[in-house]
N, CA, C and O of each residue as an XYZ file, in Angstrom:
684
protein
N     116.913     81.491    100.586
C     116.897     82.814    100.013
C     115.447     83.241     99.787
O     114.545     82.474     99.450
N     115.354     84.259     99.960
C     113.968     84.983     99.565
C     113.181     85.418     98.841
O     113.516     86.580     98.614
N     111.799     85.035     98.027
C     111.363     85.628     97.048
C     111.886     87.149     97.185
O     112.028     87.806     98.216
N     112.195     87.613     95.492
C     112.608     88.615     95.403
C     111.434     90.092     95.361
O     111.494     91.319     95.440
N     110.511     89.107     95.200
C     109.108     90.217     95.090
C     108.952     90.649     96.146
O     108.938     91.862     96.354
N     108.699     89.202     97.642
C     108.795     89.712     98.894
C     109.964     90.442     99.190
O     109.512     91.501     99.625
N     111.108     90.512     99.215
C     111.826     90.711     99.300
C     111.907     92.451     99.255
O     112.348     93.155    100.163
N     111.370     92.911     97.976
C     111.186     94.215     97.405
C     110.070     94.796     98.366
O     110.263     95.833     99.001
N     109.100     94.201     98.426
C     107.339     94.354     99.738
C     108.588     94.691    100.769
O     108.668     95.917    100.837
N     109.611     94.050    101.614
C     109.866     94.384    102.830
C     110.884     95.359    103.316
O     111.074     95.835    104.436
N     111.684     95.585    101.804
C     112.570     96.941    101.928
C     111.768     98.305    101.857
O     112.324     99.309    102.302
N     110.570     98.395    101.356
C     109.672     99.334    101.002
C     108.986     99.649    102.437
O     108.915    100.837    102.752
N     108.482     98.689    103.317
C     107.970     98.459    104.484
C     108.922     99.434    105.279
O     108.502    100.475    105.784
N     110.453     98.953    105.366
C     111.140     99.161    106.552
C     112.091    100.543    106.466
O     112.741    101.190    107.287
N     111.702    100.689    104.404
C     111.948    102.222    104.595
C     110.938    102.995    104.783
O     111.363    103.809    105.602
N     109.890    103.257    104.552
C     108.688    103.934    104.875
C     108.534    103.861    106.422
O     108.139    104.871    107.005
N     108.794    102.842    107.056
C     108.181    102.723    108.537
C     109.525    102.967    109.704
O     109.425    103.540    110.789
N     110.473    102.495    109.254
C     111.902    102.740    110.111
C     112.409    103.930    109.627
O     113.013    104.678    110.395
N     112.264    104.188    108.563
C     113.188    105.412    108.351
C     112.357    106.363    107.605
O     113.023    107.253    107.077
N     111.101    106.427    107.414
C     110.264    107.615    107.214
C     110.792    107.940    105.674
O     110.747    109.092    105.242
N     111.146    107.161    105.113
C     110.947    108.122    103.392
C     110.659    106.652    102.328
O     111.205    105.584    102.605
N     109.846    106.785    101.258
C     109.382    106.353    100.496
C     110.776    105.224     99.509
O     111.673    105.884     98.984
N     110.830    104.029     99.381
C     111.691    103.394     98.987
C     111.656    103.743     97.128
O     110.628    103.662     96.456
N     112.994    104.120     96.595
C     113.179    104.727     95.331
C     113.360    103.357     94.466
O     113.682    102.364     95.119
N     113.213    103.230     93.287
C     112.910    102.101     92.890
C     114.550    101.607     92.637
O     115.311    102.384     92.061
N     114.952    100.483     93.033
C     116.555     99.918     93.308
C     116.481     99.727     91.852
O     115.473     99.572     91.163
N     117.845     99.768     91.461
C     118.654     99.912     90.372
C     118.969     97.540     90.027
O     118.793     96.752     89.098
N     119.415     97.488     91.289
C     119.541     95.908     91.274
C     117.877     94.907     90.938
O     117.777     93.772     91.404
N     117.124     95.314     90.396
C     115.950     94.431     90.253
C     115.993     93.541     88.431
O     116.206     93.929     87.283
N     115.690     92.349     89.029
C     115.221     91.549     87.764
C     114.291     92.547     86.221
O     113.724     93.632     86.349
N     114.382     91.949     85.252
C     113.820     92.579     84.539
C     112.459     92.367     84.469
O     111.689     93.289     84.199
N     111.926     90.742     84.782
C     110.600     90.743     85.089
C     109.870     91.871     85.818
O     108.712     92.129     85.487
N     110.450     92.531     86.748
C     109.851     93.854     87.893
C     110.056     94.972     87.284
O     109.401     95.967     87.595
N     111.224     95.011     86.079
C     110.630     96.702     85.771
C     110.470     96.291     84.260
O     111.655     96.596     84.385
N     110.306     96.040     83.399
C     109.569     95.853     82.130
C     108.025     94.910     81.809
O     107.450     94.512     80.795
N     107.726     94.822     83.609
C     106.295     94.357     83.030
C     105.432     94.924     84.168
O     105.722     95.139     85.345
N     104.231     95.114     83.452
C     103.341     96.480     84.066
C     102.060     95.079     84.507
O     101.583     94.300     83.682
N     101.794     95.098     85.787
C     100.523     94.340     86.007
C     100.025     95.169     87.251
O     100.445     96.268     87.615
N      98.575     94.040     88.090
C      98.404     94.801     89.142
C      98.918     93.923     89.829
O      99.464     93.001     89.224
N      98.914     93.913     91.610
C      99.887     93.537     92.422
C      98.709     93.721     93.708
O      97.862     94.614     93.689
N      98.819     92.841     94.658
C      98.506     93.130     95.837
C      99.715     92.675     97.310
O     100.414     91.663     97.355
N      99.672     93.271     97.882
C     100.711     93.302     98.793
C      99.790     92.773     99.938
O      98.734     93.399    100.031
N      99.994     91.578    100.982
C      99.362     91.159    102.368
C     100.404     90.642    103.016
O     101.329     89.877    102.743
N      99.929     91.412    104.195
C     100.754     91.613    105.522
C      99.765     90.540    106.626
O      98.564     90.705    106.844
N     100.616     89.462    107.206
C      99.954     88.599    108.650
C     101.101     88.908    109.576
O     102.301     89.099    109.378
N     100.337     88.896    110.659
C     100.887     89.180    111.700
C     100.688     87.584    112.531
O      99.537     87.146    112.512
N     101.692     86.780    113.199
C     101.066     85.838    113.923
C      99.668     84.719    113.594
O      98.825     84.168    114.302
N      99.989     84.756    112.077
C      99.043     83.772    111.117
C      97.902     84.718    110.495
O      97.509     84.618    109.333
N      97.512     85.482    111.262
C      96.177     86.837    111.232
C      96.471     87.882    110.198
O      97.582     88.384    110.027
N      95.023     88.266    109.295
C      95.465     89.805    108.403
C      96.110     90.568    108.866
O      95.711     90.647    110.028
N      97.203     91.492    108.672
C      97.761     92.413    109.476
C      97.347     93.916    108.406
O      97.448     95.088    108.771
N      96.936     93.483    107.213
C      96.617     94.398    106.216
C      97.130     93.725    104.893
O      98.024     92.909    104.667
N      96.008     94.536    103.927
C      96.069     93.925    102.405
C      95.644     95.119    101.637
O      94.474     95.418    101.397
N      96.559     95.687    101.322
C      96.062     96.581     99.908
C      96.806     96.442     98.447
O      98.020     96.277     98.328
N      95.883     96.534     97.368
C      96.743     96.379     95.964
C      96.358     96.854     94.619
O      96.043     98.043     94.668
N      96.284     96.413     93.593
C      95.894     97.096     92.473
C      95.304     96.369     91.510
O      96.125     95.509     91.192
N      94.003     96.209     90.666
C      92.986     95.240     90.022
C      94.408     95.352     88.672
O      94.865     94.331     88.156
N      94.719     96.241     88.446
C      95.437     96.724     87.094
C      96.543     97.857     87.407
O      96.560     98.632     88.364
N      97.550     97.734     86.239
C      98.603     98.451     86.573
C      98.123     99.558     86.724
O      97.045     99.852     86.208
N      98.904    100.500     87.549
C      98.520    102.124     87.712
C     100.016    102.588     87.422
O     100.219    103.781     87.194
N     101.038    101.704     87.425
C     102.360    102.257     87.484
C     103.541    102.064     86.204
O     103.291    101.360     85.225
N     104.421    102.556     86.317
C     105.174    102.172     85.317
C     105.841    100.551     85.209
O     106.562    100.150     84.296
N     105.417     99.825     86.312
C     106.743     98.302     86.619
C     105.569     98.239     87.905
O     104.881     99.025     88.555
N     105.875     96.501     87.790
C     105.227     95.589     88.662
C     106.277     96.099     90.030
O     105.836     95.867     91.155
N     107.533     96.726     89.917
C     108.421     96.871     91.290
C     107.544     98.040     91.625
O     106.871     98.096     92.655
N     107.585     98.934     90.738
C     106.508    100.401     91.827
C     105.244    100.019     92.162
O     104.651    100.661     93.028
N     104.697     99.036     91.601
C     103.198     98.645     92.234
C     103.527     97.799     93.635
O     102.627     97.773     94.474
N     104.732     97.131     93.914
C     105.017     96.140     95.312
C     105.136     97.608     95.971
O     104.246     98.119     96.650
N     106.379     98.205     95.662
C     106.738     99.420     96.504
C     105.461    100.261     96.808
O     105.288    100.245     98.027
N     104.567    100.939     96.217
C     103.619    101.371     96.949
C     102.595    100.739     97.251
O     101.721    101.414     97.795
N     102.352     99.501     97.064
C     101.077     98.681     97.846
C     101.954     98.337     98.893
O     101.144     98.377     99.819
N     103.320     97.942     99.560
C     103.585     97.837    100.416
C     103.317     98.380    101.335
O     103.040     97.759    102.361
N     103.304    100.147    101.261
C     102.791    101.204    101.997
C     101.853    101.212    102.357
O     101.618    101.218    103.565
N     100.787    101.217    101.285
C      99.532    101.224    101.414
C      99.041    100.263    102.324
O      98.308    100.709    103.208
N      99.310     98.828    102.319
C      99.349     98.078    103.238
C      99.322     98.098    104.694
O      98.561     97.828    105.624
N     100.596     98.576    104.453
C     101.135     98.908    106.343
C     100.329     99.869    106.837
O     100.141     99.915    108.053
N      99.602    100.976    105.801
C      99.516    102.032    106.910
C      97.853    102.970    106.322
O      97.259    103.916    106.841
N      97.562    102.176    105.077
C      96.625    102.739    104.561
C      94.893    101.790    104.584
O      93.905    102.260    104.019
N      94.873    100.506    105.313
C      94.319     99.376    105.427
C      92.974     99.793    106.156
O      92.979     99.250    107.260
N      91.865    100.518    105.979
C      90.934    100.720    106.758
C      90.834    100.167    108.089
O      90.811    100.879    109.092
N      90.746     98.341    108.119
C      90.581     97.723    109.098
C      91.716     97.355    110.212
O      91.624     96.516    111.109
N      93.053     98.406    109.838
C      93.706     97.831    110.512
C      94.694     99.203    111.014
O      95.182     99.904    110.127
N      94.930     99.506    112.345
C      96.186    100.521    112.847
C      97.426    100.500    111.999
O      97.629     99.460    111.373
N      98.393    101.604    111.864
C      99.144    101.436    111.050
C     100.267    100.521    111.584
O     100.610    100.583    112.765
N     101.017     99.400    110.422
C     101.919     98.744    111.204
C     103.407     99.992    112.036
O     103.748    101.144    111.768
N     103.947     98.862    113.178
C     104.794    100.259    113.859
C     106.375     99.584    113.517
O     106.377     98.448    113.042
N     107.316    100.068    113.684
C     108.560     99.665    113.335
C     108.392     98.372    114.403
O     108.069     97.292    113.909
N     108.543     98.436    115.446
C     108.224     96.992    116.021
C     107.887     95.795    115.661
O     108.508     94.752    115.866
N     106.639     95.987    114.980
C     106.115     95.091    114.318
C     107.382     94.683    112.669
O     107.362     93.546    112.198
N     107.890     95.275    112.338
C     108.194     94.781    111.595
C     108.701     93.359    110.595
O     108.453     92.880    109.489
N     109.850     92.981    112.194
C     110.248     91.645    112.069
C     109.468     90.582    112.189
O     109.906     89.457    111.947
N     108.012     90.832    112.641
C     107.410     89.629    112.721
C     106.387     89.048    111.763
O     105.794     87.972    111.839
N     106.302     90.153    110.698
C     105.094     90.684    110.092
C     105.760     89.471    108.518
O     106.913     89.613    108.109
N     104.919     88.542    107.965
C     104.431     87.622    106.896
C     104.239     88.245    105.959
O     103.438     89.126    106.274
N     104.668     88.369    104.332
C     104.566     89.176    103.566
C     104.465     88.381    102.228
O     105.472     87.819    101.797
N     103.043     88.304    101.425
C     102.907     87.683    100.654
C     102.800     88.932     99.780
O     102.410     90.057    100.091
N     103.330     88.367     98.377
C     102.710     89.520     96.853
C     102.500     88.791     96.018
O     103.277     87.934     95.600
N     100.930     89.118     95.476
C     100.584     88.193     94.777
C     100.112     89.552     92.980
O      99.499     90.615     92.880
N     100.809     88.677     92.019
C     100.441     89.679     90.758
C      99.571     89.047     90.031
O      99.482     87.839     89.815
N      98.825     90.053     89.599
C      97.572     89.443     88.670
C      97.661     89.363     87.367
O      98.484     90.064     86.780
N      96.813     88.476     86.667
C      96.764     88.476     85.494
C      95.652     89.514     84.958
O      94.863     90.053     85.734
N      95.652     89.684     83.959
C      94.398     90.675     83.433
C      93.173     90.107     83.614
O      93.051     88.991     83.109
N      92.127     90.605     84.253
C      90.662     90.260     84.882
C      90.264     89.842     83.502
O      90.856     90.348     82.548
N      89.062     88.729     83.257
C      88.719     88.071     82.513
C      87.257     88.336     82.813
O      86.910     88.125     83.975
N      85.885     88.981     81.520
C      84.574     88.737     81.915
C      84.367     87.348     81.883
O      85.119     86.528     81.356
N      83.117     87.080     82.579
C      82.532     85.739     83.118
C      80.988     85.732     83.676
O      80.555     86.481     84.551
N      80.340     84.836     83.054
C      78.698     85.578     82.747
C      78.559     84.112     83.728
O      77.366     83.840     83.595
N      79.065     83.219     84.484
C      78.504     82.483     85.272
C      79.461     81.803     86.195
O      80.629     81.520     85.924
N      78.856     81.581     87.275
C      79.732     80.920     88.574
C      80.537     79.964     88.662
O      81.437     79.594     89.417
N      79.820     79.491     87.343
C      80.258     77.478     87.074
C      82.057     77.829     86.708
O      83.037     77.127     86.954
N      81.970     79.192     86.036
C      83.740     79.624     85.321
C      84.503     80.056     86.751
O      85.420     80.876     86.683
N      84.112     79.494     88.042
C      85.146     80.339     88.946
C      85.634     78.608     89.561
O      85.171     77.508     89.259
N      86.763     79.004     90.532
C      87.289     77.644     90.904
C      88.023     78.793     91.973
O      88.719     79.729     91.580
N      87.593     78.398     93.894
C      88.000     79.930     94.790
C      89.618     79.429     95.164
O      90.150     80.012     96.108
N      90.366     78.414     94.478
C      91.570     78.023     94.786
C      92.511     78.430     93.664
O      93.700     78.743     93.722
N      91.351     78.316     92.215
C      92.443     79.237     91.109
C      92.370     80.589     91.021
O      93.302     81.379     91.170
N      90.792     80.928     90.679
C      90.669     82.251     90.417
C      90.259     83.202     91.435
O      89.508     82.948     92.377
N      90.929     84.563     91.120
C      90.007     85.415     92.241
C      89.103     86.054     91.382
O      89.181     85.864     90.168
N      87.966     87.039     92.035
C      86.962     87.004     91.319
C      87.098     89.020     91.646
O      87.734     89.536     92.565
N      86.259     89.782     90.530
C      86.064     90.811     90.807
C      84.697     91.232     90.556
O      84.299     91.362     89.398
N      83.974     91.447     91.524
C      82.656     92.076     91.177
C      82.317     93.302     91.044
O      82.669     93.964     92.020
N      81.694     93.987     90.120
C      81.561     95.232     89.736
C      79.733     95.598     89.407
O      78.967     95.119     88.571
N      79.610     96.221     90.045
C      77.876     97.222     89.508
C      77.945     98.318     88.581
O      78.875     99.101     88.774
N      76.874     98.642     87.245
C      77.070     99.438     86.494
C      77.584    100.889     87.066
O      78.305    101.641     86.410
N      77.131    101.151     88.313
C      77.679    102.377     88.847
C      78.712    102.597     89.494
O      78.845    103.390     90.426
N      79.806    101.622     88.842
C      81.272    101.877     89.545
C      81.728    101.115     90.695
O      82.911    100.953     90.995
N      80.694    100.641     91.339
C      80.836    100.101     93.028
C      81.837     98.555     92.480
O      81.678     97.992     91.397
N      82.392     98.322     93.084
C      83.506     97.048     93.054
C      84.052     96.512     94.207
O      84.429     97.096     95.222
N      84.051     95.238     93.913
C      84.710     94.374     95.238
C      85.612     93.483     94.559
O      85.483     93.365     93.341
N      86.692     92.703     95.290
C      87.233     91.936     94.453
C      88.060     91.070     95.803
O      88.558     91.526     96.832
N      87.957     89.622     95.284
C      88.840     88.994     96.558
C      89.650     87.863     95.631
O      89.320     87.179     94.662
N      91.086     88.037     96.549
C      91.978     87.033     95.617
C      91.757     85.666     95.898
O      90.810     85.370     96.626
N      92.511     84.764     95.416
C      92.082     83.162     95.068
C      92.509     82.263     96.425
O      92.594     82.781     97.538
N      92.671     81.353     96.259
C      93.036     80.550     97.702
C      93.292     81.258     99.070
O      94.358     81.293     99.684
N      92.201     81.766     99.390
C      92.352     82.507    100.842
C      91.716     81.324    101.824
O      90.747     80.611    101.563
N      92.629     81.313    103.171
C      91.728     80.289    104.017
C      90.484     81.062    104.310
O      90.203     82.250    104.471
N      89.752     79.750    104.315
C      88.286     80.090    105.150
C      87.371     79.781    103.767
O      86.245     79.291    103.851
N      87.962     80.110    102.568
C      87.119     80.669    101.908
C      87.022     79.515    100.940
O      87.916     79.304    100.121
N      85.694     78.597    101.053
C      85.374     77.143    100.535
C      84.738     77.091     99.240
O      84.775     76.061     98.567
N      84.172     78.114     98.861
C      83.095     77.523     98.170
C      83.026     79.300     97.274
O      83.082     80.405     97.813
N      82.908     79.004     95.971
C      82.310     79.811     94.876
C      81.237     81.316     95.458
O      81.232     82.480     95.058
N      80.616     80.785     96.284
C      79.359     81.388     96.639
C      79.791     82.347     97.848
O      79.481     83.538     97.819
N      80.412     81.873     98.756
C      81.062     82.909     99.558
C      82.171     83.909     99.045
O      82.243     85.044     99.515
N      83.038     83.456     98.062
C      83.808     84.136     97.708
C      82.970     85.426     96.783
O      83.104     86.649     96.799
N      82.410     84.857     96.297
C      81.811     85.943     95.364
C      81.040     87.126     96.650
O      81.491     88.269     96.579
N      80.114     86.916     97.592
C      79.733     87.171     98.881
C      80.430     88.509     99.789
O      80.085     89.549    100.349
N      81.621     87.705     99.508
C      82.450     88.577    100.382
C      83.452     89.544     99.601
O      84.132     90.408    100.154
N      83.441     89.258     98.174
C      83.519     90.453     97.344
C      82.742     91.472     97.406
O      83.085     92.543     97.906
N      81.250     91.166     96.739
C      80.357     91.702     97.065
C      79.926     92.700     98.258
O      79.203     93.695     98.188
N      80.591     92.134     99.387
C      80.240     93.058    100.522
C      81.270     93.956    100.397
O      81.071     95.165    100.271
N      82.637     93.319    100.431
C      83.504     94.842    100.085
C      83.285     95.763     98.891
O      83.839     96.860     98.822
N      82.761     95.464     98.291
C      81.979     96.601     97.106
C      81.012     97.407     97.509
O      80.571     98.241     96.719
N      80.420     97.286     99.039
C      79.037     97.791     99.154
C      78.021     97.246     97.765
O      77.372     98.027     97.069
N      78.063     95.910     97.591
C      77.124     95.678     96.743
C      76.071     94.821     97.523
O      76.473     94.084     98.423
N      74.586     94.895     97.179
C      73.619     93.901     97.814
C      73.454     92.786     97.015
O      74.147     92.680     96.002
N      72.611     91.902     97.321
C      72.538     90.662     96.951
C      71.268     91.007     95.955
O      70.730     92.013     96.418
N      70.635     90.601     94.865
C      69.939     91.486     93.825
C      70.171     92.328     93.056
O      69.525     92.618     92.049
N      71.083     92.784     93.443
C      71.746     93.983     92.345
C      72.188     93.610     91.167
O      72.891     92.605     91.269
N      72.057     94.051     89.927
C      72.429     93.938     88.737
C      74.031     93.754     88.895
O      74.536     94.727     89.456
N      74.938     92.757     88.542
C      76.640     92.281     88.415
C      77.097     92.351     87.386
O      76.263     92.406     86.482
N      78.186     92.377     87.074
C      78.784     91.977     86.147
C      80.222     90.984     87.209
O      80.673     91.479     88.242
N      80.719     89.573     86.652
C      81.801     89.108     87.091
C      82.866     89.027     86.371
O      82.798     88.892     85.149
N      83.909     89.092     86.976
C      85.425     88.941     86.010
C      86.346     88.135     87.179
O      86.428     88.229     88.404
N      86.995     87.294     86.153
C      88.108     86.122     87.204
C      89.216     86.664     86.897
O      89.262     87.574     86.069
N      90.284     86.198     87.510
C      92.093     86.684     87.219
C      92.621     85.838     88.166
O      91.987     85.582     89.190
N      93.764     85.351     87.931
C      94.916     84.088     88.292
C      95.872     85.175     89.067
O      95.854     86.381     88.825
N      96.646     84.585     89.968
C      97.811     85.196     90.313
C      98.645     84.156     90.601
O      98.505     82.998     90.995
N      99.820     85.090     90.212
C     101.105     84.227     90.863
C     101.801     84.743     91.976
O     102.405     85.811     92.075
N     101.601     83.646     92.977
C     101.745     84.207     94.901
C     103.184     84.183     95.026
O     103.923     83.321     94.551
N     103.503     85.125     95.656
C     105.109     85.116     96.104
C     105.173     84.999     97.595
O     104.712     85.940     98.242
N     105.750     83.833     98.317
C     106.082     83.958     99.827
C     107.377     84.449    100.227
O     107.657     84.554    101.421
């Protein structure tokens, strides 16, 4: 049987993409999904590969189910680096959701661990990057922070501030 989080990520997918209208939030969901407000990121692989990843540092919504339901979207079709997924693709497409805990400040590197925490980097002028926790490839403290950093448009010298947050991954 299927995580129910994924589960929720792929009805949202296949109504938005097969049938063109926005999935309404189901009446049948656990209470964990609509009485608790977090952020959520939704990632899509295609054939082991990113297929797209979009999500939310913090709730924006009323229920952790409307944050799967529209990062699902966002995902499929809103992903800078990636074409929008096509109904085709659907059945083949890997669907992890991972929810966050509330970002935590952190004034040094020694407080990150890139298998527990993900990290969010932020510059006094708004600019932000943020990458979640156990991603392959990604070994070591110093890259992770790196490759936050670059998705922030932040340089290396720039004045930081860091914050960590845990998630719990749904396959």
């Amino acid at each position: 049987m299927s995580d129910i989080y994924v589960e929720l990520a792929r009805r949202s997918l296949t109504s938005y993409i097969a049938d063109g209208r926005k999935l309404k939030l189901p009446e049948d969901l656990p209470d964990e999904l609509i009485n608790r407000r977090a952020g959520a990121f939704v990632s899509l692989h295609k054939n082991g590969e990113l297929r797209g990843c979009i999500g939310t540092i913090g709730p924006t919504t009323s229920c952790v189910a409307q944050e799967i339901i529209n990062n699902a979207v966002s995902a499929s079709t809103r992903d800078p680096r990636f074409p929008a997924v096509t109904s085709d693709e659907l059945p083949e497409l890997e669907i992890n959701v991972d929810v966050l805990t509330e970002p935590e400040n952190i004034d040094s590197l020694d407080k990150l661990d890139v298998r527990r925490y993900g990290v969010i980097v932020s510059t006094p002028d708004g600019r932000r990057g943020l990458l979640l926790p156990d991603l392959e490839g990604v070994d070591t403290v110093e890259e992770q922070v790196s490759i936050a950093m670059h998705k922030g448009g932040i340089s290396s010298g720039e004045s930081i501030c860091l914050q960590r947050f845990e998630v719990v991954r749904h396959k």
